[in-house]
VEXFI-820778 format. One record per residue (C-alpha): z negated, x, y. Coordinates in steps of 0.02 Angstrom, whole numbers, plus 50000, padded with zeros to 5 digits. Each point is the difference from the previous one (the first is absolute). Example, Ala and Ser with C-alpha at 12.3 -4.5 7.8 and 13.67 -1.06 7.14 Angstrom:
// residues 2
496105061549775 500335006950172 
***
This chain:
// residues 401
519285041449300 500674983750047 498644992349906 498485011750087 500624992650173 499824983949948 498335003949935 499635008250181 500714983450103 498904987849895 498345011550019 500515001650201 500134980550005 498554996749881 498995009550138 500604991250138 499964984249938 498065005349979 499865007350192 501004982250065 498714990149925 498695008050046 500524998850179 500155019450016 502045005749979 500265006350177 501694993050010 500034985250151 501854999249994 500134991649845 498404994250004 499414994350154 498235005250085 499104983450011 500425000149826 499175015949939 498744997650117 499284984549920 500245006449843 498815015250031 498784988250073 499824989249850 499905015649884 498915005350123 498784984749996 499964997849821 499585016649962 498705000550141 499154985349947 500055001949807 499315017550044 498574992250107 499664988749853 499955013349878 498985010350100 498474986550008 500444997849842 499415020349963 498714998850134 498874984549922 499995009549840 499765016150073 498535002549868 500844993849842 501205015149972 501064993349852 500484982850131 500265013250127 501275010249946 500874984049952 500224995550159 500365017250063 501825002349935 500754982850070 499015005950173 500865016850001 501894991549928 499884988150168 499105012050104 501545012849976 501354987350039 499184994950164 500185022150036 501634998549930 500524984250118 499165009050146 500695017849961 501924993749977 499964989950133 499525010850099 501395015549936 501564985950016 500705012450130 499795013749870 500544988349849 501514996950100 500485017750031 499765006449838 501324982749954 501225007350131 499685018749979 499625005849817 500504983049905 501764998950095 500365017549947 499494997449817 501164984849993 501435008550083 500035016949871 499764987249857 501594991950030 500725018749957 500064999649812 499745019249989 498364999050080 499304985749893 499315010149851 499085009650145 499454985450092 499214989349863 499555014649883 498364993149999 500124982050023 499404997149824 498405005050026 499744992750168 500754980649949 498705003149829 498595001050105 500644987050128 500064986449847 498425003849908 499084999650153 501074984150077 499644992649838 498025005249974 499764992050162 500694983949951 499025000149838 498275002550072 500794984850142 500244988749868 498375004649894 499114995650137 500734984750017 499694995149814 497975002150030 499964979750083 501204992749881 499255007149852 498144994150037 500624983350066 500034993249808 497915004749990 499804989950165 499645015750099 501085003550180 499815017650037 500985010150153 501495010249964 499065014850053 498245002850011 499614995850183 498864988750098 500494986950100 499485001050201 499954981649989 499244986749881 501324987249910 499294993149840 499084986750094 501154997750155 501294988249952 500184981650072 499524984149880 501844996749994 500505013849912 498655000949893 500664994449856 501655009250009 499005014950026 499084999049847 501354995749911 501085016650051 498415010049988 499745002750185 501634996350133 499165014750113 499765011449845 501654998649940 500665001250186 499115016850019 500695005149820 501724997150081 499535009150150 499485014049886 501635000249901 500945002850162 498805013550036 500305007549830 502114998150021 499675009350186 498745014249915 501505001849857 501315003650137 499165009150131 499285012249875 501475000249868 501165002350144 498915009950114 499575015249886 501794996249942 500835002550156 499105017250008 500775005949833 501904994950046 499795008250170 499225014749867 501584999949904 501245001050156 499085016550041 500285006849834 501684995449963 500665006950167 498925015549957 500885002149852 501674996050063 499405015450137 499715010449853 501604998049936 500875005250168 498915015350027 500075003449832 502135001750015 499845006850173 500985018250011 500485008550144 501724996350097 501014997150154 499144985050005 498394999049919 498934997950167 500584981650017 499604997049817 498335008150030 499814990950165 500164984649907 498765004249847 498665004950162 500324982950098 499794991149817 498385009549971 499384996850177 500144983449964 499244998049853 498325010350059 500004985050146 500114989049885 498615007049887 499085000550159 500444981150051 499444994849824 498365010050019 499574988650155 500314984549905 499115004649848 498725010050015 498694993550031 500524986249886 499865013349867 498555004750035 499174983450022 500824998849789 499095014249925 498434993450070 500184981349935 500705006749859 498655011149978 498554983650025 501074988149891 500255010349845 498275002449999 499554981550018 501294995949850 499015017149897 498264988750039 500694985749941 500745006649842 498395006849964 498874987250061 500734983849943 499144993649821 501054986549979 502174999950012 501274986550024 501815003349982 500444999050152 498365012850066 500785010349889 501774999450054 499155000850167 499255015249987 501505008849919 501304993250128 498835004350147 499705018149958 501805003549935 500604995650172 498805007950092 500365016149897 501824997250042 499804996050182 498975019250028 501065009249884 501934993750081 499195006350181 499585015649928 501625001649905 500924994150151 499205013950109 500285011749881 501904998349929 500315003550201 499075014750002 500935006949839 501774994150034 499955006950198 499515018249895 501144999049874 501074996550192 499525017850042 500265008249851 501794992550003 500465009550156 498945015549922 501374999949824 501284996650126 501485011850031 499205010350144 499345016449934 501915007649972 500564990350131 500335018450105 499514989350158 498425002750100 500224986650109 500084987749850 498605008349916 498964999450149 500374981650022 499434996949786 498355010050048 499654986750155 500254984649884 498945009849867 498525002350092 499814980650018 498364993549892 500474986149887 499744982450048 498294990649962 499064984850024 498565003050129 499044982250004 499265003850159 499315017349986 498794992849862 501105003749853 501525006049915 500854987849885 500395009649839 499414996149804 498435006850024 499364984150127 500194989049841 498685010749897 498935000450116 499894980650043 499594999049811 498795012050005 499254992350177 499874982349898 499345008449874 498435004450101 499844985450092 499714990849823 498625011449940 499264997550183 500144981449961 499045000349866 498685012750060 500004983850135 499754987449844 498715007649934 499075002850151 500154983350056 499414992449807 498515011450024 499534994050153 500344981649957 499035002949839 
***
């Protein structure tokens, strides 16, 4: 067990260290506002204008689908960490609370070795997805990053990600640096291609450690739900068994606001990720399909940038849903529970209350319920979309034809 909480203090930090650098860890005693102010603000900026790039980028080939959809799933990546920025920065209040409120507790009943096994039961799961996804992030980062340095040996400078410039460079440099600048390949193209590594280190921690942050706030819930279940489950009638239940109410109280705080936070956030998910699976399906000819690193590409989008839809839906199941398996704890022979109807009375609570869920705004079932149906949805691409194709060969 000793081992498991080390496992759970490196995935906590591993997050945060995400959240600091992104400018987004509501924490200004440690780190101070100005701080995580700027921070945001450059993450902020990068993604804004590598989005606006991207976007021109989509909208001059708006007629050549295969170029399109190319362009589409950098546009969505940077698109969704300037919502992310926004969104978070926005819910530091809320970020804070659930740091003070549900984290605090979590860390208090895990320095209780008895309530360990409850507490992390399911940390496995949660730090597997947090490290393929922290690491699928990073790949498709540094793939991107590859694209100039691997062309630069056929003489050909090419941007990071497909994007268009708001401004002209090739032909703006002064007579001074002319030579140095054809030497390097460009000073102002490989300044932007720095520019856009930065942007790709800010889009790896803001969305690594945004959707992460979600899941560990995810696995608090869960463990304390199961560490409920095990009181209510061991609950029996005595003397004093209205503090004990008093205390397994206040506990479950505060876990519902917590649910409720975290629904704030990310809701719309999850919704806003079964839509892009939905548009940039089917952009990666077109290009599968579409593309005649395949480099290595297309390929790798293509595989990296769907597995993570795949694991990015399925951990919300699995995060929504292992709270659903572990607050019912909550109920049914109290349900088994010594109550029925308990020969008191003032403790029975008080199990019935508890037991006609509904179980906890994730309500993203009223739109949806976060359970399993969202992840089929994003496939599905991108499914769809790429048939109506290609209806789009063809209509658009015909009429160029």
């Amino acid at each position: 067990m000793e081992e498991k909480l080390k496992k759970y203090k490196k995935y906590q930090c591993y997050i945060k260290y995400l959240l600091v650098c992104s400018g987004l860890w509501p924490n200004s005693k440690k780190y101070p506002n100005a701080f995580r102010i700027f921070l945001s603000m450059c993450v902020g900026f990068s993604a804004i204008f590598i989005s606006f790039g991207t976007l021109l980028f989509c909208l001059n080939n708006a007629t050549n689908i295969n170029r399109l959809t190319s362009g589409l799933g950098p546009f969505m990546s940077f698109f969704t960490v300037t919502v992310k920025v926004i969104f978070l920065s926005l819910h530091q209040r809320d970020l804070q609370s659930l740091n003070e409120g549900l984290s605090k507790y979590f860390a208090r009943d895990l320095e209780i070795p008895e309530f360990r096994l409850h507490l992390l039961a399911h940390l496995p799961t949660f730090s597997m997805f947090f490290y393929i996804f922290n690491y699928s992030v990073l790949m498709n980062v540094v793939l991107y990053a590859l694209v100039p340095l691997s062309l630069i040996s056929h003489g050909k400078y090419v941007r990071m990600y497909p994007q268009v410039m708001p401004f002209s460079y090739e032909l703006g440099a002064d007579f001074i640096f002319i030579v140095l600048i054809y030497l390097i390949g460009g000073l102002v193209h490989w300044l932007i291609y720095v520019f856009e590594v930065i942007s790709g280190f800010f889009l790896w921690c803001s969305t690594s450690g945004g959707d992460s942050v979600f899941g560990m706030y995810s696995l608090h819930i869960v463990g304390e739900l199961k560490l409920l279940s095990h009181r209510f489950k061991n609950l029996k009638f005595s003397n004093n068994y209205k503090c004990e239940l008093k205390y397994c109410i206040d506990r479950h109280i505060e876990l519902m606001k917590a649910k409720q705080t975290l629904e704030r936070i990310f809701g719309f956030l999850a919704i806003h990720l079964s839509i892009s998910c939905a548009f940039v699976l089917c952009a990666l399906i077109f290009q599968a399909t579409e593309t005649k000819h395949f480099t290595v690193l297309k390929v790798c590409y293509l595989i990296c940038y769907s597995f993570l989008k795949l694991v990015q839809a399925y951990s919300y839906a699995w995060f929504g849903n292992i709270i659903y199941v572990e607050s019912q398996i909550c109920l049914d704890s109290i349900y088994n529970a010594y109550w029925t022979d308990s020969g008191s109807v003032e403790f029975m009375n008080d199990v019935l209350i508890i037991l006609s609570q509904k179980p906890l869920r994730f309500n993203a705004k009223g739109v949806m319920i976060l359970e399993l079932n969202v992840f089929s149906k994003i496939v599905n949805t991108s499914v769809s979309y790429f048939f109506l691409l290609r209806t789009l194709e063809e209509t658009l060969n015909v009429t160029s034809s």
